[in-house]
N, C-alpha and C positions, 0 to 999 in steps of 0.2 A: 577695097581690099583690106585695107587698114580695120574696117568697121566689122568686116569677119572676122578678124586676128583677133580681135577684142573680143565676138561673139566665142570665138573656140575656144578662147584664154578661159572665158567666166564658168564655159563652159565643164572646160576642162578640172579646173577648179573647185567646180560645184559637186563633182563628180568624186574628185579627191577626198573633199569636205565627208559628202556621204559615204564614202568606203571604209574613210579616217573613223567616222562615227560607230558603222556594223562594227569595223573590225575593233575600235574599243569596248563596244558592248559586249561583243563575244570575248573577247580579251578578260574585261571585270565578268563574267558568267563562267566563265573558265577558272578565273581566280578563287571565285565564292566556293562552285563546287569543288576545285582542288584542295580548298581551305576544310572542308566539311570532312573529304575524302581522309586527310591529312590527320583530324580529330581524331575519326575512326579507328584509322590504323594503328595511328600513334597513341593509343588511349594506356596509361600506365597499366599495369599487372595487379592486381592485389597478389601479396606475398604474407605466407603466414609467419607472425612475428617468433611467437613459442609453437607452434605444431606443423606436423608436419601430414599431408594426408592422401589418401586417392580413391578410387569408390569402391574399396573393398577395408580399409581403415583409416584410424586417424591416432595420433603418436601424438600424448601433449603432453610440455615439456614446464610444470610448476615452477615454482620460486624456490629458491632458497634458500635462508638467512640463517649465519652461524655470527655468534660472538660468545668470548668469554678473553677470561684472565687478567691480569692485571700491570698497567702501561703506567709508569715512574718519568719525573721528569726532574729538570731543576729546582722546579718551585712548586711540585707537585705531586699526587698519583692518584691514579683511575682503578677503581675495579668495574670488568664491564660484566653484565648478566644483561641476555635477549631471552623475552619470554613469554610468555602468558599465562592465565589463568586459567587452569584447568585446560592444558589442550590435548590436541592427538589422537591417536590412535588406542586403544586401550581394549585388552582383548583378556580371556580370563577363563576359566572350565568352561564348556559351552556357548560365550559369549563372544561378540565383538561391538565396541562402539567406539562410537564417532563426537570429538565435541572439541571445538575451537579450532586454533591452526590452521591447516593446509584446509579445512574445511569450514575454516573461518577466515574471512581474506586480514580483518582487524580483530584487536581483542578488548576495543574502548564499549564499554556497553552503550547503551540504548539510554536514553534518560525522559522522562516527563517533566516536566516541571507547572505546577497549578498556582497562577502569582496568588490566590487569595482564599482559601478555602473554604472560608466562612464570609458569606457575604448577604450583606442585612435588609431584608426585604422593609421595613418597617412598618409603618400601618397601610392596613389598606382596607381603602374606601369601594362601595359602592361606585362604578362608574368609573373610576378613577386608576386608568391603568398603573402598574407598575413595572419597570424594566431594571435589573441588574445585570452585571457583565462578571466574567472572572478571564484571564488569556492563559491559553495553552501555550506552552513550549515545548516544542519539541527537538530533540536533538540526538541526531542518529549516524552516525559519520561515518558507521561501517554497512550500511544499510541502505537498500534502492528504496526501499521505500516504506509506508503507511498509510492504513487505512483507517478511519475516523468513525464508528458507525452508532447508532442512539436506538433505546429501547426504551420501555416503559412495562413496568407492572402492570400497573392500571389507573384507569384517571384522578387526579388527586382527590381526594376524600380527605373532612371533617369524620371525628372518631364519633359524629352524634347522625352519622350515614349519609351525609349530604356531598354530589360532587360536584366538582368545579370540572366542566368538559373540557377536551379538550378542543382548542380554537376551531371555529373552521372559515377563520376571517371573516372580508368583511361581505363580500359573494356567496361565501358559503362554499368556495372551490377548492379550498386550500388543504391538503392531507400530510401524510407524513410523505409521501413522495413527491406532493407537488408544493410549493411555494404560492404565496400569495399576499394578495396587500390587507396589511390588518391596520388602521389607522384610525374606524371610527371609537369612540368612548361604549358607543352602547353595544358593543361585539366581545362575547366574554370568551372566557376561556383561558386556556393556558399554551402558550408554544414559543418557541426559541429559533433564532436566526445564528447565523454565524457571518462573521466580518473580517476581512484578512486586515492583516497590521502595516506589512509592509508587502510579501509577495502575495499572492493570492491563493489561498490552500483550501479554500473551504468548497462545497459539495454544489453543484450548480445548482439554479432557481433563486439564490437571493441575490436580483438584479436590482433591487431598486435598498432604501436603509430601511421601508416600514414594510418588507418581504418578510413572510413567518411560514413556519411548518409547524405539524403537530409532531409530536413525538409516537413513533410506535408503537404500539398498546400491542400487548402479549399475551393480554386474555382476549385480545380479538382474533390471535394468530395471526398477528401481523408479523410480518420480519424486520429486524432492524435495518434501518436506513443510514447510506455513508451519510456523516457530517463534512469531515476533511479528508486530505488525504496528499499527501508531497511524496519525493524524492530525497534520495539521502542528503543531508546537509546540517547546518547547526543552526539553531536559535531560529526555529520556524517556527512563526508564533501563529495564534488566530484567536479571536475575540467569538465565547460562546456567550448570548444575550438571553435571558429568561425573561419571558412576561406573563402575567397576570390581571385578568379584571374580572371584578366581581360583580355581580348585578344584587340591587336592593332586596329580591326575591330570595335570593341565597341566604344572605345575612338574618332576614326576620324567618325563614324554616329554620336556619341554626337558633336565633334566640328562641323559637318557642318550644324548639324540643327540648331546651337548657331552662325554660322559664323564667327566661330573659325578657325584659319591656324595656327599660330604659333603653334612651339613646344615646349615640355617640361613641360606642365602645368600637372597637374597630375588629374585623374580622380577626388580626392576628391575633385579638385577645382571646377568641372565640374558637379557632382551630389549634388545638395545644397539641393534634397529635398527628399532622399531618406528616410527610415523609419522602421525597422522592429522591431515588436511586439512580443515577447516571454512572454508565460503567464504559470507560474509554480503554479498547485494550491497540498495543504497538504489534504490529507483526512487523519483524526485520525481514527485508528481503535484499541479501548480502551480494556483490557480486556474481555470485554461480549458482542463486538459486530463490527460488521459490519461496515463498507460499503459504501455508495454514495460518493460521492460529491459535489461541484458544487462551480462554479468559473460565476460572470456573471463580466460581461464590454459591455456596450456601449459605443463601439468607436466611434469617429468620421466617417462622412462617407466620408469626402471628401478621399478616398484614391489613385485615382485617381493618385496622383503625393508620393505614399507613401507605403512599402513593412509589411505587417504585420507577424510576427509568435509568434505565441500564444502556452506555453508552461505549460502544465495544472500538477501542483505538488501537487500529492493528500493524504490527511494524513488519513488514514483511521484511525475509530475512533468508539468507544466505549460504552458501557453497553446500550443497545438497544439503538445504538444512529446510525446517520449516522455518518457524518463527520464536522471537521474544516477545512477550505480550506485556505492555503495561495499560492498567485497566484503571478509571478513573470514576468512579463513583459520589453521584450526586445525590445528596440530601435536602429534601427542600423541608422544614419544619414552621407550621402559621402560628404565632404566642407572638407574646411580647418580644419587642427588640434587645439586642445587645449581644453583638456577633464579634468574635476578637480573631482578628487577620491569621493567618498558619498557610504555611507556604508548604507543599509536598513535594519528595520530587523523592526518586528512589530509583535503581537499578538492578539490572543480573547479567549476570554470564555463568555460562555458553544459555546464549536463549534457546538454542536446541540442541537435542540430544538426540543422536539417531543410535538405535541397540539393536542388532540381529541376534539371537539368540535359540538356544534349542535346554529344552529341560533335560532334568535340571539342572537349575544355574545361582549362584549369587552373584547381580549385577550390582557394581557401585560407580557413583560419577561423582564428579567436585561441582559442586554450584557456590557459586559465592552473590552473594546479597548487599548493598551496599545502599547507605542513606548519605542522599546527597546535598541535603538542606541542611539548614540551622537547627530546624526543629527535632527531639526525638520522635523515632514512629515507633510504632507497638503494631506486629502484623501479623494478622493468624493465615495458616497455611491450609490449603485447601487442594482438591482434586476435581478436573473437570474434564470429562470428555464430550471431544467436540467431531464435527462430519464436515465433509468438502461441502463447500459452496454450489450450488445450483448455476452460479454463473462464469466460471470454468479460468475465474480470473488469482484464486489463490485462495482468496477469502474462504472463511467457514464460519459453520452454523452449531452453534453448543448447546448439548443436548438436558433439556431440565433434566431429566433423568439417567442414569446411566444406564447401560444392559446391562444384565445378568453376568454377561463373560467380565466386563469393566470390572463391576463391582467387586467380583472377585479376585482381580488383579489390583485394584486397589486395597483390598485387602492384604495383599502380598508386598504393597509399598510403603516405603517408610522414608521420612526427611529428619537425620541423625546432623545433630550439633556435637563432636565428639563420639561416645558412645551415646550418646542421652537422644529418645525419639521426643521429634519437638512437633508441634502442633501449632505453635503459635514462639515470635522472637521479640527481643527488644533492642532497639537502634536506638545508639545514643546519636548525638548529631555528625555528621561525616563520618559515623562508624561501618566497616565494611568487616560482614561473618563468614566463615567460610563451612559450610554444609554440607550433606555428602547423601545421595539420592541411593538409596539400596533398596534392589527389587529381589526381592526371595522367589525365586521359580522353582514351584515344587516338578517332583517327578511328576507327569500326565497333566504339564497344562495344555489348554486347548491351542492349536496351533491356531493362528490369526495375526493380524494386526491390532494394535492398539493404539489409538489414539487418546493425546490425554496433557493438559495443561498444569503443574504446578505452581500453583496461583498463591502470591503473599499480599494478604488483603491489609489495606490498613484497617484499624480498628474504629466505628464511631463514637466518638466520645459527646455528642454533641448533646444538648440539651433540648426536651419537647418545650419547655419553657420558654424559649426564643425564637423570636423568628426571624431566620434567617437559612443561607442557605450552605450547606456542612459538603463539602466535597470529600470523598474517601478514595484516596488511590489503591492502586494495587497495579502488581508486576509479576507475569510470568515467563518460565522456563517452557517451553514444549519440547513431547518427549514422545518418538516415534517409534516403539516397540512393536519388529517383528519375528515371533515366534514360531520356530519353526523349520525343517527345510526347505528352500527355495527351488524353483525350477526356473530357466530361463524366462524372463517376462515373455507377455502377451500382449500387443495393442496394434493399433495403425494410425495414419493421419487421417483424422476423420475430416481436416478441411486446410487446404492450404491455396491462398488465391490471391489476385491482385487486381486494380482495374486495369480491362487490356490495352483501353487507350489514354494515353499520360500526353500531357504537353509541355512538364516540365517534373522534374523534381523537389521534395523527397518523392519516395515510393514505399507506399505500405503495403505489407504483404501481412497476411492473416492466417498465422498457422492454429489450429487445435488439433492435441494429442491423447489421444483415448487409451487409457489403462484399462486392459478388461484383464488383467491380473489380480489375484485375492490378497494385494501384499502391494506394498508403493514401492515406484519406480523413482528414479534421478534420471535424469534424460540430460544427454549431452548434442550439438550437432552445430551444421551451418547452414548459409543458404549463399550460393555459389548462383554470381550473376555473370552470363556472357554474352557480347554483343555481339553483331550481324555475320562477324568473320572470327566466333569462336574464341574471340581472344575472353581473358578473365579479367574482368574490370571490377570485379566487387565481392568481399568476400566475408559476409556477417556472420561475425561468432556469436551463436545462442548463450544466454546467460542458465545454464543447468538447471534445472525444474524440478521439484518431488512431486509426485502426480499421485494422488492418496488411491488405495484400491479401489476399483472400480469407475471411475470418475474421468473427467478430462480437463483440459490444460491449455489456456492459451501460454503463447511463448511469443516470448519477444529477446534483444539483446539490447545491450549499453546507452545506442540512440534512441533506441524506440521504447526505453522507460515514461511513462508515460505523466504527467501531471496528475493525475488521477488514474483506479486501477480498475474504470470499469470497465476497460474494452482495449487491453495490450494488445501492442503488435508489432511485427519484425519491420524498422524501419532502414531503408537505403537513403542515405542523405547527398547525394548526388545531384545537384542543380541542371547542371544542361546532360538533356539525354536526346537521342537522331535518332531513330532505326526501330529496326525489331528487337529485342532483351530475350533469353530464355534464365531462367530463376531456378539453380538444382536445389531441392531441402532433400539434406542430411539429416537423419534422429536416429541418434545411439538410444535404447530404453535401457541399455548398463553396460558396465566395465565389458562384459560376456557380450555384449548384443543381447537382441539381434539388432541390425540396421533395418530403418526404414527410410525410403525414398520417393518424391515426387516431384515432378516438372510442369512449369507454366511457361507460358509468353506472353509478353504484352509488349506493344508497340508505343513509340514514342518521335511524337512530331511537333517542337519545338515553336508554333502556331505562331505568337506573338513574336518569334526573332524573323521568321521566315516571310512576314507581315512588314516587318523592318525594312527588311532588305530590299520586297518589291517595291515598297514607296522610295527607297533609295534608289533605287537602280530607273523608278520613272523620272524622279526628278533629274538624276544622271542625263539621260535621255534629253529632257525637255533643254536643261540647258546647252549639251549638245545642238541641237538643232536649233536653237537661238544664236548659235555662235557664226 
């Protein structure tokens, strides 16, 4: 009797054990999903900080800063003045433009800075590569970003017709768009790497330190190639590397065309008039906006006896603005040594200027120019117009030639020091001038757009007699003239998409916005994300765009500025995401509209937490039933 009581007890027991077990498992399965359910519901709101909106408009509410007069104290007194340079709204017979201020979110310019200008190749041998460096600096504090890009004339040339190709490593694979390793002695040529200093800015492919590219050749209609390219910030440097080798065959074609036998003499004694042109322009891309650039130079034409590469450093630039451009020009000369240091570094503001206007008009703007080195610059002033980029990221393409319609608006432009039309300026050291941009619009100009960079080039001062290599900056103003009256724009989202299944966050979304307008757009909007139960969990302000006629435009906002600008996009920085997302994009194409709208979904299943949990909930389990 006793031995069943015992039997029932274990039994009974065992019975409890296992129920105890289901019902904690169901217990923690209840918990987990409760916990999930709980995320969901519970998931904060995005609330718009300044604006106010719903899907028929949007209300937004700018900054804004007043100070003046003058505060006394016991052992003291203040006068205050808040302000800028050249800013606002500025409107005049037929005109209205745009330049600094609420349209510029800061008013510190844009700066270059080239630590060595001149920097000394010395002799060079047969076989015997050569590598110099010089570091850029860049520092852009009101500015999303820049673009870094490298061009070339044509390949260096001896004035006795002989050239030095450019590399194509040591495979033979290496171009201007691809990277490659160039290490051995008997691989000649000429190409240049770039090396970051401290963060990493330079243009992808140079993974390894003996990585090279060639520079772009532009009488082969190539296009120039990004070198670098960051995010706003200060003192972002990067090390640009030049190299060189020559093979023995080169050297005796130059002595015998020269009549040359002896030996020993070194090529730089032999290339007196060689020449190459690196032209780096900044495009500023501000806060609220976009985009272009534009870098002009009329060079000399005799090039003939001289190698150009043109290296276009673009600052992308701000609140419906295009860009500031500072443009950095490299000279490479083969002679004798003796190269003496000159540091460049220069600025402008407003790096854009946006003009709506209808004829005729007399347009004027402030531009002020500023040198921000030790050294004096001497800078002639130039007009260049430039076209949107084929790859819809901001960037543009400047045209050797202008049109017809340009040309004749540049004839109608003038850059006045005072009353005096100036063509070229002189900066003593941290001297800043202040210039004034007057566009004379006769009755019956053509209505259009105009694009068009006012370019302050430095001057080369350098000698054919030396060899070394002479860097020439320059900084421009971009200046978006359109003529004419407007009609309400024209465009659509020509792409807005996401991957639909995500396991985790961020989440990139890929918008591009098509201008089929004859006239540039500012686009304003959001992208409004909400989860499974409709709530609003995410609410990304686009960073305003100029989208040049005809053309298109990726967009991005604040997070999803990219390290580089070749491939923006609308980024959600949200880590854990569950469920289904629906994504609304908003795009104003102006103050007037119209609106444009589009909707995706994409799902999102959390793989690796959910992966957690079941190995948690087995081991749960296992030691359960060991108990």
């Amino acid at each position: 009797m006793k031995s069943l009581k015992k039997h029932k007890t274990c039994e009974m027991k065992a019975r409890v054990s296992i129920m105890y077990q289901v019902l904690s498992i169901k217990y923690l399965l209840f918990s987990i999903l409760y916990t999930v359910c709980f995320i969901l519901s519970t998931a904060p709101s995005a609330h718009a900080q300044a604006s106010m909106k719903n899907s028929s408009y949007i209300i937004r509410m700018g900054n804004f800063n007043s100070a003046g007069g003058k505060s006394s104290g016991a052992s003291g007194s203040l006068n205050i003045t808040v302000g800028q340079i050249s800013p606002g709204l500025y409107t005049g017979q037929n005109f209205k433009l745009k330049a600094g201020f609420q349209y510029y979110p800061s008013g510190t310019p844009f700066s270059l800075t080239i630590s060595n200008t001149s920097i000394d190749f010395g002799t060079l041998e047969p076989t015997n590569p050569v590598s110099r460096s010089n570091i850029l600096t860049v520092s852009n504090q009101s500015a999303g970003g820049y673009v870094v890009s490298a061009i070339e004339d044509q390949e260096l040339k001896a004035k006795e017709g002989v050239f030095i190709p450019d590399t194509t490593c040591d495979n033979g694979t290496c171009s201007e768009q691809t990277a490659g390793k160039w290490s051995g002695s008997l691989v000649y040529g000429f190409g240049y790497r770039c090396d970051h200093v401290s963060t990493n800015y330079c243009s992808n492919g140079f993974t390894a330190s003996d990585y090279f590219k060639q520079f772009a050749n532009r009488s082969n209609s190539e296009s120039a190639q990004t070198v670098m390219s960051g995010a706003s910030g200060r003192n972002q440097k990067s090390q640009i590397t030049y190299k060189v080798n020559v093979s023995t065959s080169k050297i005796l074609n130059i002595k015998s065309k020269k009549g040359v036998t002896e030996k020993g003499n070194s090529l730089a004694n032999e290339l007196n008039a060689v020449r190459t042109i690196v032209n780096f322009l900044l495009k500023l891309l501000k806060r609220r906006s976009l985009s272009e650039v534009a870098l002009s130079s009329n060079f000399p034409n005799k090039l003939s006896e001289r190698h150009s590469a043109m290296c276009d450093c673009r600052l992308k630039a701000g609140p419906r603005a295009l860009i500031a451009t500072i443009a950095l020009l490299l000279l490479l000369s083969v002679a004798t040594p003796q190269a003496v240091a000159r540091e460049f570094s220069v600025g402008v503001f407003p790096p854009i200027i946006q003009i709506d206007a209808i004829s005729p008009s007399i347009i004027t703007s402030p531009i002020q120019i500023e040198n921000l080195s030790e050294e004096s610059a001497s800078l002639s002033i130039q007009l260049r117009q430039f076209l949107p980029s084929a790859k819809s990221n901001g960037e543009i393409e400047f045209v050797n030639q202008p049109d017809a319609t340009h040309k004749k608006m540049f004839g109608y432009t003038k850059i006045k020091e005072g009353s005096t039309v100036r063509n070229r300026i002189e900066l003593a050291p941290k001297q800043k001038k202040n210039l004034t941009l007057q566009i004379d619009l006769p009755e019956g100009s053509v209505a259009s757009d105009y694009y068009f960079s006012i370019v302050f080039i430095s001057n080369d001062s350098s000698s054919e007699e030396k060899s070394q290599t002479v860097s020439v900056g320059a900084v421009a103003a971009n200046v978006l003239l359109s003529v004419g009256e407007k009609d309400l724009p024209v465009g659509k989202i020509a792409e807005f998409s996401a991957p639909f299944f995500v396991t985790k966050g961020p989440v990139q979304f890929k918008t591009r916005i098509e201008n089929q307008s004859p006239y540039f757009i500012s686009t304003e909007g959001n992208v409004v994300i909400k989860n499974i139960f409709g709530q609003i969990i995410g609410n990304l302000e686009l960073i305003p765009a100029n989208i040049l006629a005809k053309s298109t435009r990726l967009l991005t906002n604040d997070e999803g500025l990219p390290p580089t600008f070749d491939d923006p996009r609308i980024v959600w920085k949200e880590k854990f995401l569950l469920g289904l997302y629906t994504a609304d994009l908003t795009v104003s194409l102006s103050e007037q509209g119209p609106i444009l709208r589009d909707r995706i979904t994409f799902l999102a299943v959390p793989i690796e937490i959910i992966v957690g949990v079941l190995i948690a909930v087995v081991i749960i389990i296992i030691v359960y039933r060991r108990v």
